[in-house]
N, C-alpha and C positions, 0 to 999 in steps of 0.2 A: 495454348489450352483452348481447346472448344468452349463458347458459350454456353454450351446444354449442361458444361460439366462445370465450368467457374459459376453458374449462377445456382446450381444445386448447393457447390460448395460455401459460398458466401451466404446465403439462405440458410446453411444449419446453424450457423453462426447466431442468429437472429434470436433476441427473446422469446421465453416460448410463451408469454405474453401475448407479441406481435405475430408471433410465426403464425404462414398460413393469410395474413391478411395482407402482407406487402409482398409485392410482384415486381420483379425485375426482368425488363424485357428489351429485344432489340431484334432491328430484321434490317435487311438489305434491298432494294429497289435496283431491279434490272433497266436497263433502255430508259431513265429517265432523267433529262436533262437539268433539273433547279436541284434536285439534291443525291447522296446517295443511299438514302435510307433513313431510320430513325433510330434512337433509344427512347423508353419511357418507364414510370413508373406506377405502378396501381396499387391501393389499398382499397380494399374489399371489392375488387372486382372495378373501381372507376377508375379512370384514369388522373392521377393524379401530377405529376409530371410529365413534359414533351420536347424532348431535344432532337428535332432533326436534324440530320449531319450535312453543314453549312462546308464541309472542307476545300470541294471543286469551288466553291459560289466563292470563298474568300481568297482566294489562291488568283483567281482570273480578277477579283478586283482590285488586287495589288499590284499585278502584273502590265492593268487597263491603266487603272489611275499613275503609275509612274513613268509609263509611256507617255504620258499625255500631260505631263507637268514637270515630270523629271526628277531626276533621283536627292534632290534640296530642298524636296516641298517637305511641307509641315507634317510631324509624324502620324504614321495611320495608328489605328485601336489595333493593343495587342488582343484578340478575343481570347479567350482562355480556352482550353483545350476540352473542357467542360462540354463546351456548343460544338465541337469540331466533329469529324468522324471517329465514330468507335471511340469516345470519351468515358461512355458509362463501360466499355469493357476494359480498355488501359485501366481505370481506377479502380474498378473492384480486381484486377491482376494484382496492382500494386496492394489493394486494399488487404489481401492472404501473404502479402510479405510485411507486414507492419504488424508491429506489436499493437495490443489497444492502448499505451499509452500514446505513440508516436501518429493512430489516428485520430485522435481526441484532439491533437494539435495539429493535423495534417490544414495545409494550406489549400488542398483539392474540395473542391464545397462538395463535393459526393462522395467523398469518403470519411468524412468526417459527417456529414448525415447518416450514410447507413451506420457511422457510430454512434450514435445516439440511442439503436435501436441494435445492440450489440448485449448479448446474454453476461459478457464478463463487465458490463459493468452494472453493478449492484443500486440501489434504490438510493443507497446516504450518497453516491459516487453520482447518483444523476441528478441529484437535487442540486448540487455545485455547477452544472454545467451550462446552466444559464448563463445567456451572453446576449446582452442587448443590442453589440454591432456584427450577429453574427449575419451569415446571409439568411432569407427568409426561409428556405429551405430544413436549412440546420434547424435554427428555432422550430419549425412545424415539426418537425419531426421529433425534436425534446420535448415541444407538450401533448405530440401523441403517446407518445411511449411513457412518460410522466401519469397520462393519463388512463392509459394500458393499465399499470404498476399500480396505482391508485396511491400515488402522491401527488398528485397536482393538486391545485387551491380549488376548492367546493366551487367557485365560479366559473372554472375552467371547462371550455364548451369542444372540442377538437372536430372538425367535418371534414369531409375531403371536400377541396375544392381544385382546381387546376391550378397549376402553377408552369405558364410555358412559359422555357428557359429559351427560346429562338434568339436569334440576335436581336439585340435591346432597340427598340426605335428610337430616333435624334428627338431631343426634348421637345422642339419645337413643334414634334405630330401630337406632344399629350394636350388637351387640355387646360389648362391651369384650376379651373375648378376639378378635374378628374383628380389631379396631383391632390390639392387639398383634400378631398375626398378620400384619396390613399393613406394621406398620410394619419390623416384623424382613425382612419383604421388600425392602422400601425399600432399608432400609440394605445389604442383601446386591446388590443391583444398582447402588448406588454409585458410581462411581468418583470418590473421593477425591484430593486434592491436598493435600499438604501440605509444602510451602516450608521450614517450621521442621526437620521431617524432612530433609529433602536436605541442609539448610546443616549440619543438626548431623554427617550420615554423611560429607558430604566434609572436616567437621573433623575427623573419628576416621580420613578415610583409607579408608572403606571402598567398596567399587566401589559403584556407582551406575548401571550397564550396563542395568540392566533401567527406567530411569527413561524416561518418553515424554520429555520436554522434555530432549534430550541439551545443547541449545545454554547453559541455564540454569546445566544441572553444569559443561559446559567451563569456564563463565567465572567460575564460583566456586572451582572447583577452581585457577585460573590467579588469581585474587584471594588465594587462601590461600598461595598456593605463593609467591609477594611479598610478602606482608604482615609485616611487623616483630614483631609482636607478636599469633599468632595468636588467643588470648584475648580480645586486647581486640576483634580482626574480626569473632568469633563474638558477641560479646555486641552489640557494635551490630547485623550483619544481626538477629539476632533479635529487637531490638527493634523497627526498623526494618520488620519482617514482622508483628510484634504490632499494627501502626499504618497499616499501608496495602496497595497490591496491591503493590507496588514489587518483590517478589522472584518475580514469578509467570513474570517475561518477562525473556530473555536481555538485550535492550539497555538496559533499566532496571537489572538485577542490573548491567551493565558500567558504567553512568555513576555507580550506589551506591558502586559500591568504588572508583572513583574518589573522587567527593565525601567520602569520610571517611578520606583520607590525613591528612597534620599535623594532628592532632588537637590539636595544642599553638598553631595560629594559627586555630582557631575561631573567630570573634567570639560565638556563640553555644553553647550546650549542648545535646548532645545529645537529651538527655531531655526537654528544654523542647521539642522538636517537637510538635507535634499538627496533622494535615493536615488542613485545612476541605474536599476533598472528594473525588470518589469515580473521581476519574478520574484514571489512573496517571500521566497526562503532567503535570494539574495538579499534582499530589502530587510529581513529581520537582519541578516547578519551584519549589513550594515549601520542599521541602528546601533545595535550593541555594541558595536563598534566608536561609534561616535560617541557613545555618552560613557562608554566605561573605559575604552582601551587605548593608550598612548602609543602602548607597541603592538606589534602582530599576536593574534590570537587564534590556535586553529579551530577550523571549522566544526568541529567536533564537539568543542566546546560551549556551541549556543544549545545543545539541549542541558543547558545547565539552569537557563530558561525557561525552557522550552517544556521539561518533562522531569527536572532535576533536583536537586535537595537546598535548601541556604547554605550550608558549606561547599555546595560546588559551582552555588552562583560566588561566592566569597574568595573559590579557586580560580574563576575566570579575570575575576579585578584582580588578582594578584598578579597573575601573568599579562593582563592586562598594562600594569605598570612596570613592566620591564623586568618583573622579579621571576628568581628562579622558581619553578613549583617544588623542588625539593622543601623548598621553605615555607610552602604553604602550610596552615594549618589544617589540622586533622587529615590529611591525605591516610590512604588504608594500608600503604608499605612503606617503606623508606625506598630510595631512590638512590642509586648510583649518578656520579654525571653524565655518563652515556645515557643513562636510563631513560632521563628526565630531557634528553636534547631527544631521543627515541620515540619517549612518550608526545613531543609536540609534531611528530611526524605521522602520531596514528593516521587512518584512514579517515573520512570523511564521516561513510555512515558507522563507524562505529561509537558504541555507549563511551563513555568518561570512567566509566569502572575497567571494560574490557581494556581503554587504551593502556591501562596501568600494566596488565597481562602482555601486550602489547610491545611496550618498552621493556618488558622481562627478557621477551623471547629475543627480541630483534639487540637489544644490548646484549646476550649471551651469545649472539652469532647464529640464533637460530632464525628460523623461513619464518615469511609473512603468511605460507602455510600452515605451517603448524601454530601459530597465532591466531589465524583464523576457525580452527579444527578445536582450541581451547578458549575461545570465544563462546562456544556452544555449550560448555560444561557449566559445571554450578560455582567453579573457582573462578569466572569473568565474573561474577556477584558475592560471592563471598571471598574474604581474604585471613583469615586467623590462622595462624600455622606460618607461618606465610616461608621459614628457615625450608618447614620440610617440603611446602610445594614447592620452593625452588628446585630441592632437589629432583625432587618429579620432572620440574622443564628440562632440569642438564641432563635427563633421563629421554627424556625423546630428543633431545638435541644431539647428544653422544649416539646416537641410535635414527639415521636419518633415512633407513631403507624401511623402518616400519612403517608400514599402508597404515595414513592416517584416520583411513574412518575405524581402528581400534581405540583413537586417542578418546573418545568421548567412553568407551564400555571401561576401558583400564581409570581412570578417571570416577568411574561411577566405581567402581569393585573398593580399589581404595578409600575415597569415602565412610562406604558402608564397614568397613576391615577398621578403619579408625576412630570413629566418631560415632556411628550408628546404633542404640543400645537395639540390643537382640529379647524377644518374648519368648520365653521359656516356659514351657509346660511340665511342674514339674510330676504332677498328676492329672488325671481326667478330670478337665474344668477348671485346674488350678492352673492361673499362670500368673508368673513372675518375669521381673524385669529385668536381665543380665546387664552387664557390660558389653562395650564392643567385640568383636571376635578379635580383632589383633590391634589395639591402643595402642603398640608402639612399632607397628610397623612400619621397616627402613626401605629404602631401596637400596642399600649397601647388599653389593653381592648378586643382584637380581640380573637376570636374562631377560630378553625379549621373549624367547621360547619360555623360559619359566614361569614368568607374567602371562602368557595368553595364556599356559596351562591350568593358571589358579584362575583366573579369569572365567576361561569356560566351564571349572569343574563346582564354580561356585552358582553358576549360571543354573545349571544341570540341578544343585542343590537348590536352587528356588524354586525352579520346578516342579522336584519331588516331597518337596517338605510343604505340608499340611498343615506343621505347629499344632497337633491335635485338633483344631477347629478355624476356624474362617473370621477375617474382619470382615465387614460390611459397614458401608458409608452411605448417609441418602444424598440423593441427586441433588445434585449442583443447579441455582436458577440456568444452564445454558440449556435451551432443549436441542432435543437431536435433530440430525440433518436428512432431509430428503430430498434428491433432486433427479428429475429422468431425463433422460436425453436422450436426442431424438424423435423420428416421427413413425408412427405403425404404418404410413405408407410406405418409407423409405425400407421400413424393417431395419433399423441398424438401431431399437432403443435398445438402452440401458440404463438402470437403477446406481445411483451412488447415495450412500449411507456412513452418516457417521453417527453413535452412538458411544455412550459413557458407560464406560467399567465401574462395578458396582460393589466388587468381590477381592478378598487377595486371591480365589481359588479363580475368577476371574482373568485377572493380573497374569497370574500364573499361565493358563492353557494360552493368554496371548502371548507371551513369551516363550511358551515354547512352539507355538504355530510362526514364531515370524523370526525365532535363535536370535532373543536378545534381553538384555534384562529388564526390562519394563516391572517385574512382580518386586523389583527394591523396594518401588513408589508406595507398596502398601501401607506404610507407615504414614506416608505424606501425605495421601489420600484418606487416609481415617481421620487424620487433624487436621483436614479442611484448608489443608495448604495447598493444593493444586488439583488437577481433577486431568484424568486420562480416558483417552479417546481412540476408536477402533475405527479407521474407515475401510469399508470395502466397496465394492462393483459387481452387479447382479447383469447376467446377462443369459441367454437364451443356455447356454453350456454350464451355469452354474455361478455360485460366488466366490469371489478371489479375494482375497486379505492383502491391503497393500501398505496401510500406515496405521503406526501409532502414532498417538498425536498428545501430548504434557503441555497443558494451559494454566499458567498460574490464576490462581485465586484470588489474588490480592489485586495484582494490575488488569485481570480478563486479557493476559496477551498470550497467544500461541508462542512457547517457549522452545517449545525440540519435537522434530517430525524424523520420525524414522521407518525403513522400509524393513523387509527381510534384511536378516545378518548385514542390520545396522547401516543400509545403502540410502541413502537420499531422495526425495521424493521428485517424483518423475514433474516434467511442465504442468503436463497435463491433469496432473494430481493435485500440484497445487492451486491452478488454474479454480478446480473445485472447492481449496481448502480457504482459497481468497473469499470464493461465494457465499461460504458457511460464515467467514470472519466478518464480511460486511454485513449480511443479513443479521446477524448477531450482536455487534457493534464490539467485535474483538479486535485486540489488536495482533500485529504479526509481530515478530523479531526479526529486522532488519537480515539477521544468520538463515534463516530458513528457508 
């Protein structure tokens, strides 16, 4: 790929914060013998970075020096590919084939800088990314963009100043007062983290207001303010912080002080923990492992923790010690023993409810697709009935050529046919409150063709039926979304929008602009049980409707995204709908 056209590309990428003020640039030097050119970087027009391409110059002193001492001498500096030729074009190549999770941890120090300054990741996502041994590079660039975004600390000063990446001089040319001198800088541009700090000031009581990570304090402060004996809470987090990242992140700090309640039904001690690795999800799982579980436990099962109820932390120590979960208390179905050897094979990221759906399908002989496809419904969350949803499951399982993105609308129609009371008008301005339309509806007898027939024809009637007059709900605290993209130089902007449905007449014209049922939700939306969402795309030719969007109310998490006649939301859609979530402080569903 041509440079003119990789560094446009990498460049729309950029915040639109930053965009416009960081330059990416590189050129090549004919006829001249110390190098073959340069890359650099500039914000606001100065030059901020300077890699000239050492490649010939390293190559001939590999070639000189083992000639001349021989192929047993002491090994040379691997230089990184960083200083070499055409380093800033190889990594921003690479940098358009990585996800932005995969650059966020890229080992390449330039592409993991221009990540820092990368539009997909949101303001709660850049305040985590501080790293005290990253390269000085990385860090400038987090608290430029930090301070771009306007989350950096009120004392936070960002200049350009040069940063040449040439090949490093032998220590022996610095200084030693120069070094100190660096180094006292260093430390002064800093920003430190320190966990053991927070947990000890929220045990003394003291405000903690000025701390960036507020979510961290809420839920230590709300651990200590429950705890029995606050002594003994203090001395475990702080060990527990001596030992891993585990206290760095809100939802870890919440499933810690969970796992180290009854200290007196331990199986294991505390102090005997040592976590084998470096990744905080492993690291919880291993804790919970050590203090509660004799036997194996799947992974699935530490958002019991993590995000979970006391009966499903009470489910993990059950299984924990060797016992079957059929015999667990309170579980939401009864379990076959296929079921229950099924159910410890769920998937990773799945919830502890869906895995029960889970063990339905896969003990019935049916796909970890169609498991997946009713994961998304409201039956992974509720279970009452549970004789006749089975039958429902042996109904798509006996039936394995139906295109499963029906399973979520047939799934919704039912429902609403058994359980859902209906609002009857049975005069102008009088309404009443019916029954379901079909309370004992069977699937004995039922077609696939007969089922989509009722399906869409019930569809059709949401559409057209009015019920004499309109519910209307007021706005949910989310506000709506706006985000443009692009630049009027380039000419390629575009508007994306998401806004909340207010109306069942509402409800309505979007199901029938996208052929799906979305106008059910009218009810759920009047009683402030969830609240639905329209996003579309404005661009020079008009605007295009691409998603609805069902956010629960209760948890704030993005629950079901769906396109026209029920298709899946494209990367690039969600890409945006990540944006809305983190700016927001929603969460996603793992399904979406």
């Amino acid at each position: 790929m041509q440079w003119s056209k990789l560094r446009i590309r990498v460049e729309e990428l950029l915040a639109d914060s930053v965009k416009g003020r960081v330059g990416l640039h590189s050129t090549r030097y004919r006829h001249v013998h110390d190098g073959d050119g340069r890359d650099w970087i500039t914000l606001d027009g100065q030059e901020l970075v300077n890699m000239p391409h050492w490649y010939r110059w390293t190559v001939r002193y590999r070639v000189d020096r083992e000639a001349a001492v021989g192929t047993n001498s002491e090994k040379l500096p691997d230089y990184d590919s960083l200083f070499r030729f055409g380093g800033l074009g190889r990594a921003m190549f690479g940098y358009l084939t990585l996800s932005i999770d995969d650059i966020l941890i890229s080992q390449n120090v330039l592409i993991r800088a221009i990540g820092m300054l990368d539009r997909r990741v949101g303001k709660r996502r850049l305040k985590g990314l501080a790293d005290e041994n990253a390269h000085p590079l990385i860090g400038f660039f987090h608290r430029f963009r930090c301070d771009a975004e306007g989350v950096a600390p009120p004392d936070l000063q960002v200049t350009a100043q040069t940063v040449d990446l040439r090949r490093p001089a032998s220590s022996s040319s610095v200084d030693p007062g120069e070094k100190r001198r660096r180094a006292d800088a260093a430390l002064k541009t800093k920003k430190k983290r320190h966990p053991r700090t927070l947990i000890e000031r929220i045990y003394r009581n003291e405000s903690v207001e000025s701390e960036p990570d507020t979510e961290v304090a809420r839920q230590l402060r709300e651990g200590f303010n429950q705890a029995q004996d606050r002594d003994v809470l203090l001395d475990m987090l702080c060990f527990i912080e001596s030992k891993s990242k585990l206290m760095e992140s809100a939802v870890h700090v919440k499933g810690v002080i969970q796992l180290v309640k009854d200290v007196e039904f331990w199986i294991r001690l505390l102090k005997q923990w040592t976590p084998r690795s470096h990744n905080p999800d492993r690291q919880f799982s291993s804790l919970a492992r050590h203090l509660w579980a004799a036997y194996d436990v799947p992974v699935f099962m530490d958002k019991a923790w993590l995000q979970g109820t006391v009966a499903q932390q009470q489910w993990f120590k059950h299984v924990g010690t060797g016992k079957n979960i059929r015999t667990a208390e309170g579980i939401p179905i009864p379990l076959t023993k296929k079921m229950a050897h099924c159910f410890l094979e769920a998937p990773d990221h799945y919830s502890i409810d869906a895995a029960f759906r889970w063990a339905q399908v896969l003990a019935l002989e049916g796909s970890a697709h169609l498991a997946d496809a009713l994961r998304e419904t409201r039956i992974a969350r509720e279970f009452h009935d549970n004789d006749f949803w089975l039958s429902v499951i042996r109904f798509f399982i006996r039936n394995p050529m139906l295109d499963l993105v029906h399973v979520s609308p047939i799934v919704d129609y039912i429902w609403n046919q058994r359980y859902e009371p209906r609002i009857v008008f049975v005069e102008r301005g009088v309404a009443r409150e019916a029954g379901p339309g079909q309370p004992n509806l069977s699937m004995k007898g039922r077609t696939v063709a007969s089922l989509l027939r009722d399906v869409e024809q019930w569809h059709k009637r949401l559409g057209r039926e009015t019920q004499g007059g309109q519910l209307q709900w007021r706005k949910s605290a989310i506000p709506d979304f706006r985000f443009v993209e692009g630049t009027e130089q380039s000419n390629n902007m575009k508007v994306w929008k998401i806004r909340e449905l207010l109306s069942s007449n509402e409800l309505i014209a979007e199901g029938r602009r996208m052929r799906h049922c979305v106008a059910s939700f009218a009810r759920s939306c009047h009683s402030g049980t969830c609240s639905i969402w329209s996003m579309d795309v404005e661009t020079e030719e008009g605007v295009t409707a691409l998603l609805t969007v069902e956010v629960n109310a209760g948890t704030k998490e993005i629950r079901q995204v769906r396109g026209k006649h029920n298709r899946r939301a494209t990367e690039k859609e969600l890409d945006i709908l990540r944006r809305w979530a983190v700016q927001e402080s929603l969460g996603v569903a793992s399904y979406v």
